[in-house]
C-alpha positions in Angstrom: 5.0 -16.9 34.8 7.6 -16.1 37.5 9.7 -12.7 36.4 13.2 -12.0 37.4 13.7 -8.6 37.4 15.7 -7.0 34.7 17.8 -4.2 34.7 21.4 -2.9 34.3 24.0 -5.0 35.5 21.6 -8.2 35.4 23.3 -11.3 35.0 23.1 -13.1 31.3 21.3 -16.5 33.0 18.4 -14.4 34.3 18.1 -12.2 30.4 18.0 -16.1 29.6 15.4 -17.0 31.6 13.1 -14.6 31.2 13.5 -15.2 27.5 13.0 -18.7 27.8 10.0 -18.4 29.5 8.4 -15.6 27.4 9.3 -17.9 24.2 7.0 -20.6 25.5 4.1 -18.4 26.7 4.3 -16.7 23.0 4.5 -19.5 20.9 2.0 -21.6 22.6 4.8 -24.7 24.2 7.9 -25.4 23.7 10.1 -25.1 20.2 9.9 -29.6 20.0 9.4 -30.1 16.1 11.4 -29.9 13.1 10.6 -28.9 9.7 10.1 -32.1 8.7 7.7 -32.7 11.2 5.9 -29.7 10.2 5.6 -31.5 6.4 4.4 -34.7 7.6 2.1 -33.2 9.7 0.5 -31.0 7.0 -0.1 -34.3 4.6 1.3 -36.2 2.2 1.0 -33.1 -0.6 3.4 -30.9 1.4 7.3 -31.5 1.7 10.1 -30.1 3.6 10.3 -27.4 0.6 7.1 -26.2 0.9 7.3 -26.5 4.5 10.5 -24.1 4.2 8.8 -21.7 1.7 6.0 -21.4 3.8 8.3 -20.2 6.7 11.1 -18.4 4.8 7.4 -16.4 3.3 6.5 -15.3 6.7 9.9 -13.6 7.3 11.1 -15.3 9.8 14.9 -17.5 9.6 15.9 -20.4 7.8 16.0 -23.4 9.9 17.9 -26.7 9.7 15.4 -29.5 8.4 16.6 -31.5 11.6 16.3 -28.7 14.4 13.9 -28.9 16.9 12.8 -25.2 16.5 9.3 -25.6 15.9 6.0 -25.8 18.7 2.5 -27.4 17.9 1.1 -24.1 17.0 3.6 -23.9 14.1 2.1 -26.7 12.8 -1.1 -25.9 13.4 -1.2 -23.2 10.9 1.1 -24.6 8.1 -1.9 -27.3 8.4 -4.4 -24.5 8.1 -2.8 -22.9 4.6 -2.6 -26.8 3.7 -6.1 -27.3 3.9 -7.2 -24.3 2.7 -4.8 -25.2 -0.9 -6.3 -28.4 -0.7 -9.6 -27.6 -0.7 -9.2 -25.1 -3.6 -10.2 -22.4 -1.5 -7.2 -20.6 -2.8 -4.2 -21.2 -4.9 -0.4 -21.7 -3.6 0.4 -18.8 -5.1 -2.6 -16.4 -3.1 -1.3 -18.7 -0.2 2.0 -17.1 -0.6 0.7 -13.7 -0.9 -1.4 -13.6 2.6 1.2 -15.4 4.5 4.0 -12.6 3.6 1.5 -9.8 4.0 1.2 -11.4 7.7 4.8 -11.6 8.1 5.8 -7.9 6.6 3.0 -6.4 8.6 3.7 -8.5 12.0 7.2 -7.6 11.8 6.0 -4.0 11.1 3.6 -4.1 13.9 5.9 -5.5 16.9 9.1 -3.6 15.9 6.5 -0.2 16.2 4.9 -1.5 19.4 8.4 -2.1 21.1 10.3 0.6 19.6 7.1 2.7 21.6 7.1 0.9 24.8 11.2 1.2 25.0 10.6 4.9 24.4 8.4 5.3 27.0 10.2 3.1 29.9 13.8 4.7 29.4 11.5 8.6 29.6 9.3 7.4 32.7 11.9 5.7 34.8 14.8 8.0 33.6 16.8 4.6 31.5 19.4 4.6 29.0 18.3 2.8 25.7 19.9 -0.8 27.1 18.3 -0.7 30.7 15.2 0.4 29.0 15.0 -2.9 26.3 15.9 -5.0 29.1 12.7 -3.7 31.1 10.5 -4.0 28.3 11.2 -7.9 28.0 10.8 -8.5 31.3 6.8 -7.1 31.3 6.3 -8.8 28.0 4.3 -11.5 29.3 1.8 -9.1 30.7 2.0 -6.5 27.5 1.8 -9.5 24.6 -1.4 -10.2 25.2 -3.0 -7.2 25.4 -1.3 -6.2 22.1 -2.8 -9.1 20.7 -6.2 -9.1 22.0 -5.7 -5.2 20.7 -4.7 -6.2 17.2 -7.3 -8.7 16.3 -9.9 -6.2 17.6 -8.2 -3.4 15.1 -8.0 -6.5 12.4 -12.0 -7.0 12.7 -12.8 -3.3 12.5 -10.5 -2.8 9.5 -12.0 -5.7 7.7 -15.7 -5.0 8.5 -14.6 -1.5 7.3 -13.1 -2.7 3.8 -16.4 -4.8 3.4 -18.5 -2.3 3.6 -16.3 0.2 1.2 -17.1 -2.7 -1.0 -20.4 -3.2 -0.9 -21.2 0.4 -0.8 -19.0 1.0 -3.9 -19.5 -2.2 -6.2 -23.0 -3.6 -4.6 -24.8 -2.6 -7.6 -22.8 -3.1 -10.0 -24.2 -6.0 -11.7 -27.2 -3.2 -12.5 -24.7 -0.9 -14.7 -22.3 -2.1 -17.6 -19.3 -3.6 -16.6 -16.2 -1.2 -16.7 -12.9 -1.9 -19.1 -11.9 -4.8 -18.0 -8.2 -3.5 -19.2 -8.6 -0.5 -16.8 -7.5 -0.3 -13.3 -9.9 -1.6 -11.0 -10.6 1.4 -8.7 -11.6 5.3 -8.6 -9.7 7.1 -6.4 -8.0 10.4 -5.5 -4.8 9.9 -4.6 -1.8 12.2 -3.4 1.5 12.7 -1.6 2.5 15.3 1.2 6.4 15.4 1.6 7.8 17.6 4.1 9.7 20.9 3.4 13.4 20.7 4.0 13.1 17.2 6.2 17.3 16.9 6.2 18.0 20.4 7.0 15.1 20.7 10.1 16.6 17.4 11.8 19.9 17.4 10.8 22.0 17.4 14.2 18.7 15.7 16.8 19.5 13.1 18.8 17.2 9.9 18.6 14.6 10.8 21.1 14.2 14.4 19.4 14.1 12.7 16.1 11.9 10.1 17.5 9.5 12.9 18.5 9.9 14.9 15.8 8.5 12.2 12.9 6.3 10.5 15.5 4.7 14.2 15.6 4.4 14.5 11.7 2.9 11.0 11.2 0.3 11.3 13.9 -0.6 14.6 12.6 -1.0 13.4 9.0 -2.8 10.2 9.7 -5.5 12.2 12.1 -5.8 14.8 9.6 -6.5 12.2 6.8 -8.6 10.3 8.7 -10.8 12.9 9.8 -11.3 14.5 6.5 -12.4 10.7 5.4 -9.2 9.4 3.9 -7.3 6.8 4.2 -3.6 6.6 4.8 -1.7 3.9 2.3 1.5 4.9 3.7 4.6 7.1 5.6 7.5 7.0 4.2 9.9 8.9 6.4 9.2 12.3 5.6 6.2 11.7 3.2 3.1 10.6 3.6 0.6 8.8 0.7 -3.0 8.6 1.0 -6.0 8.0 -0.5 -9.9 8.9 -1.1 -12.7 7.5 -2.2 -14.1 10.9 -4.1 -12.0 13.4 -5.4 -14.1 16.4 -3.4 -13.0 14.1 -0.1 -9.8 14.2 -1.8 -9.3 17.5 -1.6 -10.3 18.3 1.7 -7.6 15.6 3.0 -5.0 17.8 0.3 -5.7 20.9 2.1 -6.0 19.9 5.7 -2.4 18.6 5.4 -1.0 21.5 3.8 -2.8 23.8 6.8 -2.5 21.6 9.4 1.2 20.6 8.9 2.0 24.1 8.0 0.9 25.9 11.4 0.2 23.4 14.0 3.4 21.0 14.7 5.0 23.9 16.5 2.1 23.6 19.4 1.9 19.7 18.8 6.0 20.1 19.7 5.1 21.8 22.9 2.4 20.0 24.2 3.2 16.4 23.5 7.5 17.0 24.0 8.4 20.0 25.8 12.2 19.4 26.0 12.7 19.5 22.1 16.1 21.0 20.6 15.6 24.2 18.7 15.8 22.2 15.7 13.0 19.8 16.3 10.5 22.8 16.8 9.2 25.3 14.4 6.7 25.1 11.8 7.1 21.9 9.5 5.2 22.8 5.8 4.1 19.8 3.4 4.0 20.4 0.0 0.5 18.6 -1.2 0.2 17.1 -4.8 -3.1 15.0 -5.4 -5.3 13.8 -8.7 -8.3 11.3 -9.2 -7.6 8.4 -11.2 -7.5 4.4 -11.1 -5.3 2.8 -9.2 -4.2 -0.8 -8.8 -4.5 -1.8 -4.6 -1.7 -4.5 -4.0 0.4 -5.5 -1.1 -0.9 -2.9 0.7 0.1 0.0 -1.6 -1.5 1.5 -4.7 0.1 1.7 -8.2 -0.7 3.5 -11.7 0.2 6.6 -13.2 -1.8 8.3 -11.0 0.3 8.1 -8.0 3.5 8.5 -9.8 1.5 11.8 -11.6 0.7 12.9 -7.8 4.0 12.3 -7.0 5.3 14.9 -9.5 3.0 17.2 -8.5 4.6 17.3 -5.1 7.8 17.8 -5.7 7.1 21.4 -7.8 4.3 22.2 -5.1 5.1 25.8 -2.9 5.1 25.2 1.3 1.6 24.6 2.5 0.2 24.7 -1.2 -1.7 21.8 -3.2 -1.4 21.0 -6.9 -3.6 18.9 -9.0 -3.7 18.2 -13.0 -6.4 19.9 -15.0 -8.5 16.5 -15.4 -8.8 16.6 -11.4 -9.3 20.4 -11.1 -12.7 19.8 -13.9 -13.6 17.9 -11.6 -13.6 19.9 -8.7 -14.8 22.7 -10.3 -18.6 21.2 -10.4 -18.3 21.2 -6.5 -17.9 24.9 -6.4 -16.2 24.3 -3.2 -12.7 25.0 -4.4 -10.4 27.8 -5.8 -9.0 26.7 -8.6 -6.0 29.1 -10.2 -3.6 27.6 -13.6 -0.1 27.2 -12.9 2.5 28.0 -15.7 3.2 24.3 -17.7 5.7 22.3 -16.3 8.3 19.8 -17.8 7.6 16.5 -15.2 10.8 13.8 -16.2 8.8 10.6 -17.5 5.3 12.6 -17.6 6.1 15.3 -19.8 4.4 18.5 -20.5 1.9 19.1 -17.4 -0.6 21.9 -16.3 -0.8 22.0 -12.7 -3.4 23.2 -10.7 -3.4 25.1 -7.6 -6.1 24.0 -5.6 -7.9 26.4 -2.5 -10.5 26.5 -0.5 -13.4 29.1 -0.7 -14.1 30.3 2.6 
């Protein structure tokens, strides 16, 4: 594809261009179907409706049944999910569920990967935010698919990686009694790091120092979970949730986070952005809540009163500390790995009376 360069000032026919041509070379041909060519082409069993669910599902807009907005690709995979129902594979309804996980992590996923590349072409070639955007469309053609060659190759690797969890976890389980079936399915530790006075330490950044301040704290937490073997279910601003399999691993992904996030964002700050305000640098404490107990996975979060227990347990956490219940801090105990000191009983709204635990390591 021939670019036309873009940049301030540029003319609205050439922004045009270049996004007419991009939209092609992304969708796979030109947008030459409507949606009720998408039904008949998925068979007789699928209408215009489920045509419209099925896109509406995937987040995308509504579209006239009459406009031409639709390529051959489109089709393509509303004809996959198709077959798939019809070959009882899987219900409408799990239908539904995979195809708006797609579309909530896809919109996710490029929204991230632009947001970064805008970043980094208004810092390299010294842009304001508009001049910047405007570059980043025109090198799409080059960068979309290397971020989707890089995507499926992240997609495999996370699957293979979820199969074996499985099969290491429940391969043998037809040789052991079956749990409660009314329990919730899976073992795990589970906690929350929030950090310490989020409001009052950016309060007053621009968006490139706030930018860099929570791009510094999530990229801290996620390696620090990942290399104490966790896993990270989700950031949520100024928070972070993650999970273990064990409740020792647990632990370890608990502490690192209060250390870590306690005394090294200051240097992360300096190497990685050395032009910060004064309020985007400084030590940034987590306080660290975490218990074992089962959890429900869904939608790619985790639910059950162990999370919202964890939860608690953050909020009346010190700076850089961890707290646990008493169930989890039995636990550790066997390990002999941890320091493990009572905590006066608190009041937690919707929990009621709780013992926390202050969990340490032993050196």
């Amino acid at each position: 594809m021939q670019h036309t360069a873009v940049g301030p000032g540029q003319e609205p026919a050439a922004v045009d261009s270049t996004v007419g041509g991009l939209d092609a070379l992304l969708l796979g041909g030109a947008r030459t179907l409507t949606l009720r060519d998408l039904a008949e082409r998925s068979g007789p069993d699928v209408d215009v409706e489920d045509a419209r669910v099925f896109w509406s599902t995937l987040g995308l807009p509504h579209a006239d049944p009459d406009d031409p907005v639709f390529t051959e690709d489109d089709a393509a995979a509303i004809m996959r999910v198709a077959a798939l129902i019809r070959s009882g594979e899987m219900n409408r309804r799990t239908a539904v569920t995979l195809t708006r996980a797609l579309g909530h992590t896809s919109e996710r996923l490029v929204l991230w990967q632009v947001e970064a590349l805008v970043e980094d072409a208004a810092a390299r070639y010294q842009l304001d935010d508009t001049s910047a955007r405007l570059v980043v469309l025109d090198r799409l053609a080059q960068t979309g698919p290397l971020l989707e060659a890089q995507l499926v190759h992240s997609w495999r690797r996370h699957l293979a990686a979820m199969a074996g969890r499985i099969a290491a976890e429940f391969g043998e389980v037809g040789a052991v009694d079956h749990p409660d079936p009314t329990a919730l399915p899976l073992a795990r530790a589970v906690g929350f790091a929030d950090m310490v006075s989020f409001t009052r330490r950016t309060a007053g950044l621009g968006p490139t120092d706030l930018s860099a301040f929570v791009q510094r704290f999530e990229t801290i937490a996620r390696d620090v979970v990942t290399e104490a073997g966790g896993r990270v279910v989700k950031t949520i601003g100024d928070a972070v949730l993650f999970i273990a399999d064990d409740v020792a691993t647990g632990a370890d992904v608990a502490l690192g986070l209060a250390r870590v996030l306690g005394t090294e964002l200051d240097v992360a700050a300096e190497r990685t952005a050395g032009g910060l305000a004064e309020g985007a640098r400084g030590v940034t404490p987590v306080r660290v809540g975490f218990v074992q107990g089962r959890v429900l996975s869904r939608f790619g979060d985790v639910f059950g009163a162990s999370v919202n227990l964890a939860a608690r347990l953050t909020d009346i956490a010190e700076p850089s500390t961890v707290l646990t219940d008493e169930t989890t801090a039995a636990l550790l105990a066997a390990s002999g790995r941890f320091r493990l000191a009572p905590q006066p009983v608190r009041d937690l709204a919707g929990l009621g009376a709780i013992s926390p635990v202050r969990v340490e390591s032993i050196d």
